[in-house]
Backbone bond lengths (Angstrom), bond angles and torsions (degrees), N, CA, C in turn:
res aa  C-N    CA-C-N  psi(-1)  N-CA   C-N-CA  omega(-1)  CA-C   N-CA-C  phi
1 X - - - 1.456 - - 1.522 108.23 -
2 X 1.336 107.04 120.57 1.711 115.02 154.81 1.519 120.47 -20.16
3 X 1.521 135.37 134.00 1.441 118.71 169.78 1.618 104.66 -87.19
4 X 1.290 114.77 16.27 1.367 118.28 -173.67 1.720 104.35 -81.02
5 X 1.686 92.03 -44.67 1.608 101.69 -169.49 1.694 110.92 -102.52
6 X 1.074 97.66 17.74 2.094 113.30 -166.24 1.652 79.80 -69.46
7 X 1.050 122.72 148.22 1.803 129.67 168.26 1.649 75.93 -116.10
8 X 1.001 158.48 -72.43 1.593 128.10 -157.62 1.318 112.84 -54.65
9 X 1.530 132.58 -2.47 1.765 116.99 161.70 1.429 105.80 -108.61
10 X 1.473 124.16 17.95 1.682 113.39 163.86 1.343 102.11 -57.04
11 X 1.795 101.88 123.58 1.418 115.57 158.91 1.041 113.03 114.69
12 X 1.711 118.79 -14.78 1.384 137.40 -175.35 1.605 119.58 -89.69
13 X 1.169 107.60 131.38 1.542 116.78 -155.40 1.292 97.03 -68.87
14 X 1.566 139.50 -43.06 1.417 130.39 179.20 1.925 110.74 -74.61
15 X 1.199 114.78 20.62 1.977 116.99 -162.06 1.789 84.73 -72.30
16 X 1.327 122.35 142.69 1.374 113.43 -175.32 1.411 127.87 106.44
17 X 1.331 94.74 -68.67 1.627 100.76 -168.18 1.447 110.63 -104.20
18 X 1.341 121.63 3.21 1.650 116.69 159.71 1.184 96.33 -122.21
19 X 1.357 122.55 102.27 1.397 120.92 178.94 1.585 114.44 -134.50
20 X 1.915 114.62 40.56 1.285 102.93 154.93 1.777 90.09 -152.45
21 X 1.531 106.35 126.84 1.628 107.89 -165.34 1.732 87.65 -127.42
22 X 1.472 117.24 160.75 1.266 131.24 165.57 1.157 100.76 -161.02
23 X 1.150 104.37 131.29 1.893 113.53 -178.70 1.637 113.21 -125.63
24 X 1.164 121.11 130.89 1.694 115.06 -161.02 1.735 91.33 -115.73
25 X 0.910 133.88 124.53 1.680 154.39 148.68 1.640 106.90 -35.81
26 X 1.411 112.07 100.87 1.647 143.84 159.08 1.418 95.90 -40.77
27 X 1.359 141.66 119.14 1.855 107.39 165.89 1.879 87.68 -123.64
28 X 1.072 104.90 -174.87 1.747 122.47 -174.06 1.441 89.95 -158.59
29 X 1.192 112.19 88.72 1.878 93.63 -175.80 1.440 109.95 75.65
30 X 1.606 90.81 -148.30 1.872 87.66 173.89 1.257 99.84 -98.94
31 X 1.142 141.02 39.92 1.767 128.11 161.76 1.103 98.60 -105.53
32 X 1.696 107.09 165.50 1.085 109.55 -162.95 1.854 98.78 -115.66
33 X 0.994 130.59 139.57 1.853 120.17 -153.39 1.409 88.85 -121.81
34 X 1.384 141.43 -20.86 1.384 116.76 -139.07 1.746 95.82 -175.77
35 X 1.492 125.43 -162.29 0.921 136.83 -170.76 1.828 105.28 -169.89
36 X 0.966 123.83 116.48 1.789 125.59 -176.70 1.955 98.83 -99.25
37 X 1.127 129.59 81.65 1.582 123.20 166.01 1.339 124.21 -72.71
38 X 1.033 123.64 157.86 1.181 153.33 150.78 2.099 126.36 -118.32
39 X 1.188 122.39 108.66 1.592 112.45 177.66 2.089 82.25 -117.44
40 X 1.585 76.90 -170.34 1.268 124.65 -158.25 1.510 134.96 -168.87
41 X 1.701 120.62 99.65 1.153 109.27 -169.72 1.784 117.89 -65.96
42 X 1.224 121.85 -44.86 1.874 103.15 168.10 1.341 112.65 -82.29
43 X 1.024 126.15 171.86 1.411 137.37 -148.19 1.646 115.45 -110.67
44 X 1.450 96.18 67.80 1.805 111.29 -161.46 1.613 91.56 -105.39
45 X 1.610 93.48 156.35 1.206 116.52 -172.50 2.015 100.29 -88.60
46 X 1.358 102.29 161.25 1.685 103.46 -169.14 1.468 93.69 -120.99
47 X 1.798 106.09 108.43 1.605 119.87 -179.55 1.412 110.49 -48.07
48 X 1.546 122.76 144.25 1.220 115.76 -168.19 1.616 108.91 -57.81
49 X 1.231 110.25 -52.46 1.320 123.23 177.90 1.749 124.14 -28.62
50 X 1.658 94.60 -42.87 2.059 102.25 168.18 1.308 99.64 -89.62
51 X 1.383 139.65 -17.57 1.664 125.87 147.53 0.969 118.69 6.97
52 X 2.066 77.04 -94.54 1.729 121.80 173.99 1.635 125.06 -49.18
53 X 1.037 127.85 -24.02 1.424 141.80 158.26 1.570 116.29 -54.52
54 X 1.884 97.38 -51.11 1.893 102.74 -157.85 2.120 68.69 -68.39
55 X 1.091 106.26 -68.11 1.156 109.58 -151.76 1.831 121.95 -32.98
56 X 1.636 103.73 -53.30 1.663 101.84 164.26 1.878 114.45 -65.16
57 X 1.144 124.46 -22.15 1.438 110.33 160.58 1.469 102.75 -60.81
58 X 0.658 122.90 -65.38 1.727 130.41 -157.96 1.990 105.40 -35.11
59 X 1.583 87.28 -48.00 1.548 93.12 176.12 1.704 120.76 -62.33
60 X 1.762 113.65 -28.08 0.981 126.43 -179.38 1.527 115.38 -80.76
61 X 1.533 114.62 -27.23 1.293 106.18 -165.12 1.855 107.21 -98.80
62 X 1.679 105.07 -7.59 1.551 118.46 -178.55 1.874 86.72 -63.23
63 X 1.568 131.40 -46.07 1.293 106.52 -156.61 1.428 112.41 -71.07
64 X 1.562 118.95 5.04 1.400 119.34 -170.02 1.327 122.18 -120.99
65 X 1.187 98.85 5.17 1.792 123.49 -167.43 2.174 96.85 -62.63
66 X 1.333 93.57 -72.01 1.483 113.85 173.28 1.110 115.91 -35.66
């Protein structure tokens, strides 16, 4: 979804101009420790391939979070 048309950022001073977010899940086990992002000011799609990237960092950067 667009952050243009998101109704959970009506009212929010960035609604518009950050309008492409992906957030990848930190885990330690099954908890969840952290958050790995990626935004984007126009509203582009994220090739599967940098997915798969945020996603194997994500595993790498959970052992360093702590």
């Amino acid at each position: 979804m667009h952050g243009i048309r998101d109704s959970r950022l009506e009212g929010h001073p960035y609604q518009g101009i950050v309008n492409s977010y992906v957030g990848v899940p930190l885990r330690e086990g099954d908890a969840l420790i952290g958050t790995f992002c990626h935004f984007d000011f126009p509203a582009l799609p994220l090739p599967d391939a940098e997915f798969a990237l945020m996603r194997d960092a994500a595993g790498l950067l959970a052992q360093h979070v702590r």
